[in-house]
C-alpha positions in Angstrom: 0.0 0.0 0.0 1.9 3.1 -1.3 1.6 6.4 1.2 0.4 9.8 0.1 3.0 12.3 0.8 1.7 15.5 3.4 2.9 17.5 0.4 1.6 15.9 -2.5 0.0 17.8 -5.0 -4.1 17.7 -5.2 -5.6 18.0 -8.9 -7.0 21.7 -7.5 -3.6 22.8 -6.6 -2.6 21.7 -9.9 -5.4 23.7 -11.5 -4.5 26.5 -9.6 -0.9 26.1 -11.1 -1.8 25.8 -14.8 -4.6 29.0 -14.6 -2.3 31.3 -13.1 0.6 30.5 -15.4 -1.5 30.4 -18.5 -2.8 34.0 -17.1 1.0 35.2 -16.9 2.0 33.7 -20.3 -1.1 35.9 -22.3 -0.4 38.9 -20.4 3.4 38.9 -21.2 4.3 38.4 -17.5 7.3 35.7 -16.7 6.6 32.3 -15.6 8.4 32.9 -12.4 6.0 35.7 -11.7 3.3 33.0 -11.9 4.9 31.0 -9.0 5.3 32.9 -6.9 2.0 34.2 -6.8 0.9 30.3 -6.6 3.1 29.6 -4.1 1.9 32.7 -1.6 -1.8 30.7 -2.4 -0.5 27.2 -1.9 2.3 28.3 1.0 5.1 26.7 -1.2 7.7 28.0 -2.2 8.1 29.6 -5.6 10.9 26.3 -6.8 8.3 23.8 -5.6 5.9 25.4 -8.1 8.2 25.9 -10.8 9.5 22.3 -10.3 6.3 21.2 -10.6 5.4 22.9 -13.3 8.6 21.5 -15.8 8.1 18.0 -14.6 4.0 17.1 -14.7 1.8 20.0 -15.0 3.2 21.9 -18.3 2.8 18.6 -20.0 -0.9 18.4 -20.3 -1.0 22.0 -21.0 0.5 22.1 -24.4 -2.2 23.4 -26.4 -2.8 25.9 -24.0 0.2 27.5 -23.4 0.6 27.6 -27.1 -3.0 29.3 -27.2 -2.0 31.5 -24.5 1.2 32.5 -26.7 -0.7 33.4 -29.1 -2.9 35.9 -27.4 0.0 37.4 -26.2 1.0 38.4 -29.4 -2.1 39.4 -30.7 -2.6 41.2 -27.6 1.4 42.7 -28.2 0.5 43.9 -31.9 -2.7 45.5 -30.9 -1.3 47.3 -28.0 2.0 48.8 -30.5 -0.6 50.0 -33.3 -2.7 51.5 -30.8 -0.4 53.3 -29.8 1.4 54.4 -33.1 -2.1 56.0 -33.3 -1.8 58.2 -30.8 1.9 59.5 -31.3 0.4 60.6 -35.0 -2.6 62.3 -33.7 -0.8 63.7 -30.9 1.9 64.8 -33.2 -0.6 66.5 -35.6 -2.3 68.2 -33.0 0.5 69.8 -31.7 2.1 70.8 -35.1 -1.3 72.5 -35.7 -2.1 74.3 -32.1 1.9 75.5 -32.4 1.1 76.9 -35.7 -2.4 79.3 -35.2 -0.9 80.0 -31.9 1.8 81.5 -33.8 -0.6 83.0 -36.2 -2.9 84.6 -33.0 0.4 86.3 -31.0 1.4 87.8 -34.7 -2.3 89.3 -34.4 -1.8 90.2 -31.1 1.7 91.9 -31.4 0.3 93.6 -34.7 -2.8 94.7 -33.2 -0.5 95.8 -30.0 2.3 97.5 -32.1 -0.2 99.5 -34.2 -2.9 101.5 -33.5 -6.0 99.3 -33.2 -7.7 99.6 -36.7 -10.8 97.6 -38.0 -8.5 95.4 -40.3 -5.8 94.3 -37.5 -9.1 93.3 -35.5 -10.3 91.4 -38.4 -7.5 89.6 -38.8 -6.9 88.7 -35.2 -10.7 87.4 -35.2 -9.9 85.4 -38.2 -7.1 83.7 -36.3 -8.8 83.0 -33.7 -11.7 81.9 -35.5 -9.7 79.5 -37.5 -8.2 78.3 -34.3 -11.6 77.4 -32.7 -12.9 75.3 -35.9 -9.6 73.3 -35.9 -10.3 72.8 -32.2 -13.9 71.3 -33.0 -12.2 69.2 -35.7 -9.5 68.1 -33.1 -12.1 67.3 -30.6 -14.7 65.8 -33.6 -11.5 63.1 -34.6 -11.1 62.4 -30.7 -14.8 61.7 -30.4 -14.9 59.1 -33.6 -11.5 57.4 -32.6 -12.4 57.2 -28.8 -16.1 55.7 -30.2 -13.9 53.1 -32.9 -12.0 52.2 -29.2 -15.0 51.6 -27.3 -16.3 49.4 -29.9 -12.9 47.4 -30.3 -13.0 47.4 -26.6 -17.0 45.9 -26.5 -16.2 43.6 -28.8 -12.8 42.3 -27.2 -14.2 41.8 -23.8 -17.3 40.3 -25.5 -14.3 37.9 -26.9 -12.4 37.5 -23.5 -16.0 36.4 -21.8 -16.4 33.8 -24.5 -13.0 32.5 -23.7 -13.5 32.6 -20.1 -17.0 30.6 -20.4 -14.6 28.1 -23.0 -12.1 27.7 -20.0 -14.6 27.2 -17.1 -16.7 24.4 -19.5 -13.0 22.9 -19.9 -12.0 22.9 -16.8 -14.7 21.4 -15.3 -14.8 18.9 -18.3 -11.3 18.5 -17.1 -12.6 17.7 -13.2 -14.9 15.2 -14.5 -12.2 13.6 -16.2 -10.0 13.1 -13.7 -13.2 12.3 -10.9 -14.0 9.6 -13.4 -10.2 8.8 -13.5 -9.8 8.1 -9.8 -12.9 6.5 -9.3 -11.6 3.5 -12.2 -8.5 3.5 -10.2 -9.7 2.8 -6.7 -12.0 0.1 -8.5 -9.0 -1.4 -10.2 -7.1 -1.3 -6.7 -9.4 -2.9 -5.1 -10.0 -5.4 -7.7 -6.4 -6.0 -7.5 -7.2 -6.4 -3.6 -9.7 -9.0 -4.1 -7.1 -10.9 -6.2 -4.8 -11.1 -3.7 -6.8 -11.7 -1.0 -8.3 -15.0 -3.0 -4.7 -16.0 -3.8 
């Protein structure tokens, strides 16, 4: 009769193991990250997890880890183009407020160095009418790229929910599994039992 080990590993703790590292591997984060945030759950220490990890758990995990790979490049490439999008519209918005700005203290110094007169006035409020409507259009491109984000962002939780609901029917496909798993090998064991008894 073979003795369980105080610290063996249970199938949960297992579990536990393969989430939170699968978790660290889409979101870019190392694998040592991941245990030693199982082992502050578990009370192990980070090498126990890691060691356990390498020699059974990453095994069974193949397809997910390469899955969980995957989304971290997707997840990668999004992130850089998103923000490539910003620099450019931040660039382009400074280039233009630098350049009426410029145009509205040439008013002002013109209007200031001369006598006020009804065309130095015009011309000021033509700056600074110019500089309001390139405002609005600033703040009208904000509005539609911040609306295209919201929808990319709906749409990609929508996504990660479907995933999580994937993951959950797995797992406890997974639990069912190994449940069955034990249960035919304590009816082997004690068949096996019974054998030797009539022996």
């Amino acid at each position: 009769m073979s003795m369980t080990r105080q610290d063996a590993w249970s199938q949960d703790e297992d579990l536990l193991l393969a989430e939170v590292v699968l978790r660290h591997i889409r979101e870019g984060s190392t694998q040592l990250t991941a245990f030693e945030e199982v082992g502050k759950q578990l009370s192990r220490t980070s090498a126990a997890c890691g060691f356990r990890w390498n020699s059974f758990v990453r095994k069974q995990y193949k397809s997910g880890i390469e899955l969980a790979k995957k989304q971290r490049k997707e997840y990668k490439k999004k992130a850089y183009q998103k923000n490539q999008v910003q620099s450019k519209s931040e660039v382009n918005t400074k280039d233009a407020a630098v350049e009426v700005e410029s145009t509205l203290k040439q008013a002002e110094s013109t209007i200031q160095g001369d006598s006020l007169n009804l065309q130095n006035i015009v011309t000021y409020l033509n700056s600074f009418e110019s500089l309001v409507s390139q405002k609005d259009q600033e703040k009208d491109k904000l509005q539609k790229e911040l609306k295209i984000l919201k929808e990319e962002n709906f749409k990609l939780s929508r996504m990660n929910e479907e995933l999580e609901n994937k993951i959950h029917t797995i797992e406890s496909e997974y639990r069912s599994i190994l449940e069955i798993l034990e249960k035919a090998r304590k009816l082997v064991n004690k068949e096996d039992g019974k054998k030797v008894q009539k022996v």
